[in-house]
C-alpha positions in Angstrom: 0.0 0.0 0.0 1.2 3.3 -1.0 2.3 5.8 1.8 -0.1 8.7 0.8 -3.1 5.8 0.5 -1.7 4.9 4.4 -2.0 8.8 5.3 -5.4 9.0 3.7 -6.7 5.7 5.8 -5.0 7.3 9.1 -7.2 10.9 8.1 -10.0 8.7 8.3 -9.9 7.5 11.7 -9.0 11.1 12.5 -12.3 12.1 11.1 -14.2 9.5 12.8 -13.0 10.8 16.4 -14.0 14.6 15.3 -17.4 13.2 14.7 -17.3 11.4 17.9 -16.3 14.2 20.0 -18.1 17.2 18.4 -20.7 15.9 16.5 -19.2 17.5 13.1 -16.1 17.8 11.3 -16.9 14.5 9.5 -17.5 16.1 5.7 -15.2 19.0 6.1 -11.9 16.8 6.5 -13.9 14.0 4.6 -13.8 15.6 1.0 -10.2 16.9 1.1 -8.8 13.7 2.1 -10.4 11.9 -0.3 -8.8 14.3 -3.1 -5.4 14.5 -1.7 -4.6 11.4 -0.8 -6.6 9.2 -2.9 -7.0 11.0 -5.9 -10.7 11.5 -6.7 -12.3 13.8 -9.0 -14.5 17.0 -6.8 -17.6 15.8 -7.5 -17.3 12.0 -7.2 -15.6 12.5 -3.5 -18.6 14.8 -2.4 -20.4 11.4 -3.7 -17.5 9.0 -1.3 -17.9 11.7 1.1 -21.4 11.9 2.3 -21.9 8.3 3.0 -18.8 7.8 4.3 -19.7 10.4 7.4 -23.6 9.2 7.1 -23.3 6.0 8.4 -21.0 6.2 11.4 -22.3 9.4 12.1 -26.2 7.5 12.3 -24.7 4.8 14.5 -23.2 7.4 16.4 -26.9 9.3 17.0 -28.1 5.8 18.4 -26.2 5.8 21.1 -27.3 9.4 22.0 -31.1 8.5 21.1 -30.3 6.1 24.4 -28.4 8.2 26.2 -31.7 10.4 25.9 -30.0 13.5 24.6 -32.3 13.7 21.2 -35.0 16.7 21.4 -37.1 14.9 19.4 -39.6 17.8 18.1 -36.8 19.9 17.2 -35.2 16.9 15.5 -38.0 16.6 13.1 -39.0 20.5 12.7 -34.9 20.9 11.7 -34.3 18.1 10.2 -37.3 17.5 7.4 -36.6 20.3 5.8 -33.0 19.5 5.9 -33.0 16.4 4.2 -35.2 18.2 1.4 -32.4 20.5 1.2 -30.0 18.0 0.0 -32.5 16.3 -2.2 -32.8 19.7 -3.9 -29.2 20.3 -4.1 -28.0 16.9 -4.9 -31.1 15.7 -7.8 -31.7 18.8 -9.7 -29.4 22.0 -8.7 -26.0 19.9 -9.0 -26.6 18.1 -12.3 -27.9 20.7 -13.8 -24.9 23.0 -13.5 -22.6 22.2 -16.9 -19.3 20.8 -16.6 -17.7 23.7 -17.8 -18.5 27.4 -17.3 -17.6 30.9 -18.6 -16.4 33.6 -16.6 -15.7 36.2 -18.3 -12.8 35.0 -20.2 -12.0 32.7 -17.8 -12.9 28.9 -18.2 -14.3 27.3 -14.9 -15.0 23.4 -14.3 -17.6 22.2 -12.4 -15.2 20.8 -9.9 -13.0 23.8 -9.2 -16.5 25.4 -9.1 -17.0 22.6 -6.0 -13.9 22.6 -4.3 -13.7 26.7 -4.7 -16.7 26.7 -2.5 -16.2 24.0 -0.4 -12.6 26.0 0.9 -15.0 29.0 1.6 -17.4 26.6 3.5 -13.9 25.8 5.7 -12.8 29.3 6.2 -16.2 29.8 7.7 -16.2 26.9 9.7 -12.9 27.3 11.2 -14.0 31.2 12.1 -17.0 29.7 14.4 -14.9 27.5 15.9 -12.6 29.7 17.1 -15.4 32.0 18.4 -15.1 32.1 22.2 -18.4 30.5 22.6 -19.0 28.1 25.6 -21.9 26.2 24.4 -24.2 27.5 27.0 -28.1 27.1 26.3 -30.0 30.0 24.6 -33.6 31.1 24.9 -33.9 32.5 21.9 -35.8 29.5 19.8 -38.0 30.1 16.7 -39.7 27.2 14.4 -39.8 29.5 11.5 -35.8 30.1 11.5 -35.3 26.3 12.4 -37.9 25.4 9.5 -35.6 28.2 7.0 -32.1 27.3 8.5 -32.6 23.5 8.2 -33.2 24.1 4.1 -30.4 26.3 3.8 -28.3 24.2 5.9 -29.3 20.9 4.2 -29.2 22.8 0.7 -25.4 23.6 1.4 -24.5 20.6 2.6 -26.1 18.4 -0.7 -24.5 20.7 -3.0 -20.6 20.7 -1.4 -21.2 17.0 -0.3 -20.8 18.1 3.5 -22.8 16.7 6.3 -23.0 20.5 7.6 -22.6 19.6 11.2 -20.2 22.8 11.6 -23.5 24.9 10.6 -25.9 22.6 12.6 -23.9 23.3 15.8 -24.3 26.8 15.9 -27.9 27.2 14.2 -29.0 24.4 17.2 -27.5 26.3 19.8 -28.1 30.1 18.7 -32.1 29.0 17.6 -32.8 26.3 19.0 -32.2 26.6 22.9 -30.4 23.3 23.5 -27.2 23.2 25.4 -23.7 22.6 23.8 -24.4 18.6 24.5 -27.6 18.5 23.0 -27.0 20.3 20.2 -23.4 18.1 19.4 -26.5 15.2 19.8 -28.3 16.0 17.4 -26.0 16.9 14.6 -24.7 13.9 14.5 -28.3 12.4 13.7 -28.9 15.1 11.1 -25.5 14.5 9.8 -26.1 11.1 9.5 -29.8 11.6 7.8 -28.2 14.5 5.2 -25.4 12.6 4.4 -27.7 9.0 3.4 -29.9 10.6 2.1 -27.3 12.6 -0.5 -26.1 9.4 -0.9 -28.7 7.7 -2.3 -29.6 10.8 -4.4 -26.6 10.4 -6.2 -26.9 6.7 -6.4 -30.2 7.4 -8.8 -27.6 9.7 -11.0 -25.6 5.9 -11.7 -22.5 7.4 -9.8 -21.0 4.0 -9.0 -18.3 4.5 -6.1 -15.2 2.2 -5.8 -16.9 0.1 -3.3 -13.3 -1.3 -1.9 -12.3 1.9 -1.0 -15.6 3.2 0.1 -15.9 0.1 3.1 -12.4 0.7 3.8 -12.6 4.4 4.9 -15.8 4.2 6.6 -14.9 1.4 9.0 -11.9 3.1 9.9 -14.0 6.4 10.4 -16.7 4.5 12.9 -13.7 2.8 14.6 -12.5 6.8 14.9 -15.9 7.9 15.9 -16.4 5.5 18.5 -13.3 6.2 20.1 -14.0 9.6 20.2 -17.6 9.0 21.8 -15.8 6.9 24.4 -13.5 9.7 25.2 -16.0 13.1 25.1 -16.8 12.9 28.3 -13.4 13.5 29.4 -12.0 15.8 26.5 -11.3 19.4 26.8 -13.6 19.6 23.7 -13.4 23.4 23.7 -9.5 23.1 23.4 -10.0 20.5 20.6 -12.1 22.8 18.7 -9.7 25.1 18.3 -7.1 22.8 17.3 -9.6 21.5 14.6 -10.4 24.6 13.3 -6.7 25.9 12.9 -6.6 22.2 10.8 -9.8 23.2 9.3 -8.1 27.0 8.0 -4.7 25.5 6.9 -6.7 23.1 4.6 -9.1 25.3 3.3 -6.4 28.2 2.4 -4.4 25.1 1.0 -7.5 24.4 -1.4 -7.7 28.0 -2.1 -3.9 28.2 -3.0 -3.6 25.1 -4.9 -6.8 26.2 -7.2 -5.2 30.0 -7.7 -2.3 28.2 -8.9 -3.7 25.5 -11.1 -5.2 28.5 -13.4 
């Protein structure tokens, strides 16, 4: 096995344990390890990438469906339009945009178009991260910003092939009233739901993964998330989310640099 295919496989457990511990950061590492160390074309590893972070990210929400940390009403009122979202984004808005575009005189392809903003999505993830924000519950909650957030949120997260749990967090916690540990909660059901259901969206558009590779990376990313389920209880999770979002900026200005170049 090639040393950069050993790296990639490594990222992947690495990814597992940010899902396990924050309840995001699945999709956001997800889709730039699959193009750097594995080669795949933009849109395909949105494809790898949502199922990938859906399934261990819905075995995940099990546990915390037991652990009783699901708000069940906000769940649903979130998450259907969420999944609705992707659908959207993933059936009809992605296809639909041509594999090569006109800028002025510039020539764009689709995938640059992708992976352009995909590094924005991870600029403004790693900002929220490294707001000084404790978690702490909110009051301010409102059904009609959850039912308009959970579109967008879902929308964004179909058409860059991220779970969105970076976005989640934050809308769950500024809108939603839950605390920091709820919030993390659901995400990772939500995550799990967008990311399946993306999945199978592009499944009806014949895009066959490499199923080898596929198994391979999402084992090793449940093994990851399970470990870092075992260990959130006694993480300094604030700490590692600053870590993870310095990760998250180097990456994303890395994507940014290496697509100025390639023009």
């Amino acid at each position: 096995m090639l040393t950069v295919e050993i790296a990639g496989y490594i990222a992947a457990v690495l990814i597992g344990v940010s899902l396990g511990l924050l309840g995001s950061g699945g999709s956001i590492l997800s889709l730039p390890a699959l193009i750097f160390f594995f080669g795949l074309e933009p849109i395909l590893a949105t494809t790898y990438s949502l199922f990938i972070v859906g399934v261990p990210a819905i075995v995940g929400s099990v546990k915390q469906m037991f652990a009783g940390n699901i708000v069940w009403k906000k769940l649903f009122l979130f998450g259907i339009p969420s999944s609705l979202g992707v659908v959207v984004a993933r059936s009809y808005v992605l296809p639909s945009i041509p594999e090569n575009m006109l800028f002025a005189s510039l020539s764009i392809k689709r995938g640059d178009l992708l992976v352009f903003l995909f590094s924005l999505l991870m600029l403004a993830a790693a900002m929220l991260l490294l707001r000084n924000n404790k978690g702490a519950r909110t009051q301010r909650t409102s059904a009609r910003i959850l039912l308009v957030l959970g579109f967008l949120i879902g929308f964004t997260a179909g058409f860059l092939g991220a779970g969105g749990g970076f976005l989640i967090v934050p809308a769950l916690l500024f809108f939603g009233g839950l605390t920091f540990k709820e919030a993390t909660a659901m995400s990772l059901t939500l995550v799990g739901v967008q990311c399946l259901v993306g999945f199978i969206a592009d499944l009806s558009q014949m895009l066959i993964p490499d199923l080898q590779l596929l198994i391979t990376f999402t084992t090793l990313t449940l093994v990851g998330m399970l470990i870092g389920l075992r260990f959130q209880s006694r993480a300094d999770v604030f700490f590692l989310k600053k870590i993870l979002a310095l990760i998250i900026l180097v990456i994303g200005l890395v994507l940014l640099l290496n697509l100025f170049f390639s023009f």
